[in-house]
C-alpha positions in Angstrom: -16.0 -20.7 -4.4 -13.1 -18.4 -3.5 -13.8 -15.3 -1.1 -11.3 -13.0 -2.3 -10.2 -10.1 0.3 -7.1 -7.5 -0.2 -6.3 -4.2 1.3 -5.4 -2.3 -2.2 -9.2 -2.0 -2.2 -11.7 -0.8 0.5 -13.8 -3.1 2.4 -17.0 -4.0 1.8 -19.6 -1.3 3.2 -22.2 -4.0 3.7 -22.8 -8.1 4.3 -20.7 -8.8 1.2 -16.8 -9.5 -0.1 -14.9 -7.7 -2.2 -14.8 -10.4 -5.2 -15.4 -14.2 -5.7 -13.8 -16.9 -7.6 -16.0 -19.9 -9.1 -15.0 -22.4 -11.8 -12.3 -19.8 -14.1 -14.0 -16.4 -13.6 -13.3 -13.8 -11.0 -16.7 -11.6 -10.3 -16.0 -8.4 -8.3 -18.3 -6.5 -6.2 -19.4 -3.1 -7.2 -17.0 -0.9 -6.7 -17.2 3.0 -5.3 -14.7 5.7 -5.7 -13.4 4.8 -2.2 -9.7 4.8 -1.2 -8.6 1.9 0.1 -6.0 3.8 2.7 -8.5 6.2 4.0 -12.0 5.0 3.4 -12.3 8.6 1.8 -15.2 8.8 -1.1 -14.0 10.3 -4.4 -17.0 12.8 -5.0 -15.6 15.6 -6.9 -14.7 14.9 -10.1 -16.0 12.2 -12.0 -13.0 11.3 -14.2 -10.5 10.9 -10.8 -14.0 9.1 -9.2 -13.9 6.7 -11.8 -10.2 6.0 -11.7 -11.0 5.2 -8.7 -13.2 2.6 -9.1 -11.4 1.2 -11.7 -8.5 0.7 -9.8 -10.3 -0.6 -6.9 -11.7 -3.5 -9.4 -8.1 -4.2 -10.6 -6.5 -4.6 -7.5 -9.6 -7.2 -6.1 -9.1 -9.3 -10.0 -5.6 -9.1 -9.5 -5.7 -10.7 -6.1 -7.6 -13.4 -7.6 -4.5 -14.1 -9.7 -6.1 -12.4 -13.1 -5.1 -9.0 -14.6 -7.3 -6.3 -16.2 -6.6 -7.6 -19.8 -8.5 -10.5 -18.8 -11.5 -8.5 -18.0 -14.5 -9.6 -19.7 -17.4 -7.7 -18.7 -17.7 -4.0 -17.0 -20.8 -2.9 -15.5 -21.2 0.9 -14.7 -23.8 2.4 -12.6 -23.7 6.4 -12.8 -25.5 8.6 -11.0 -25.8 11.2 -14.0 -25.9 10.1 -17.3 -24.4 13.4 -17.9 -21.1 12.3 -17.1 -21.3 9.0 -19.5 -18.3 11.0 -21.7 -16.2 11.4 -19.1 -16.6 8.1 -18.0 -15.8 7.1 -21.3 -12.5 9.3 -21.3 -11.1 7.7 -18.5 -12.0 4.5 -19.7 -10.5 4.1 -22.9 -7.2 5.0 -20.9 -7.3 2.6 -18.4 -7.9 -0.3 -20.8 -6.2 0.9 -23.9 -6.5 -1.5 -26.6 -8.4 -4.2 -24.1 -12.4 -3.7 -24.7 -14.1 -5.6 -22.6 -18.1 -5.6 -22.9 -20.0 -3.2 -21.0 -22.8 -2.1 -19.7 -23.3 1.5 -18.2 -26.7 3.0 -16.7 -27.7 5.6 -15.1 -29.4 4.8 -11.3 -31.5 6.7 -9.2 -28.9 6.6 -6.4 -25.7 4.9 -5.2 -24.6 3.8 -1.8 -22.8 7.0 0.0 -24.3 9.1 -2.6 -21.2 7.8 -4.8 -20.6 9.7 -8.3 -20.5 6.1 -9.9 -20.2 2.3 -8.7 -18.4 -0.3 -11.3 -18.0 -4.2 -11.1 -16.4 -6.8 -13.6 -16.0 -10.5 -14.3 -12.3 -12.0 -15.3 -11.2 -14.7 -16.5 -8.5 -16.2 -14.6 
């Protein structure tokens, strides 16, 4: 197993790493709508919060030598359900044509009271 670790996302807030590699898949940590330069939470809007996190999940897969097109699964954990269109919005932007599986709940709460946490698994 690889411990993957790059400053184009934020640290882990906890006893964790960004993103592992085992056998050909890359599994990132959830990620919040944190900045990587400033540690600053995205909290509000929902659709630049969840570009957010999406970025933050391509940068850790493409430091494990993968890309976003070779994303296989996307989990998303909202805090309001409500916002499951937006979500969606942004999305079907970032991936375009790409359509990964997914999975997307809403939770009771999210570490730093974040709008929304994602994670994904890459092939390599």
């Amino acid at each position: 197993m690889k411990i993957l670790a790059t400053e184009k996302a934020p640290a882990a807030v906890g006893p964790y790493c960004q993103g592992v590699v085992t056998g050909n898949l890359v599994y990132t940590s959830g990620q919040l709508p944190l900045v990587p330069e400033t540690g600053e939470l995205v909290s509000d809007d929902i659709k630049k919060a969840t570009l957010q996190s999406l970025n933050n999940v391509k940068a850790i897969v493409e430091e494990a030598g993968s890309s976003v097109e070779k994303i296989v699964k996307v989990n998303i954990f909202l805090d309001n359900i409500d916002d499951f269109a937006a979500v969606n919005e942004v999305y079907a932007e970032f991936f375009g044509e790409h359509k990964p599986a997914r999975s997307c709940v809403e939770v009771a709460k999210l570490p730093k009271n974040g709008l929304l946490e994602i994670e994904a698994i890459a092939e390599l």
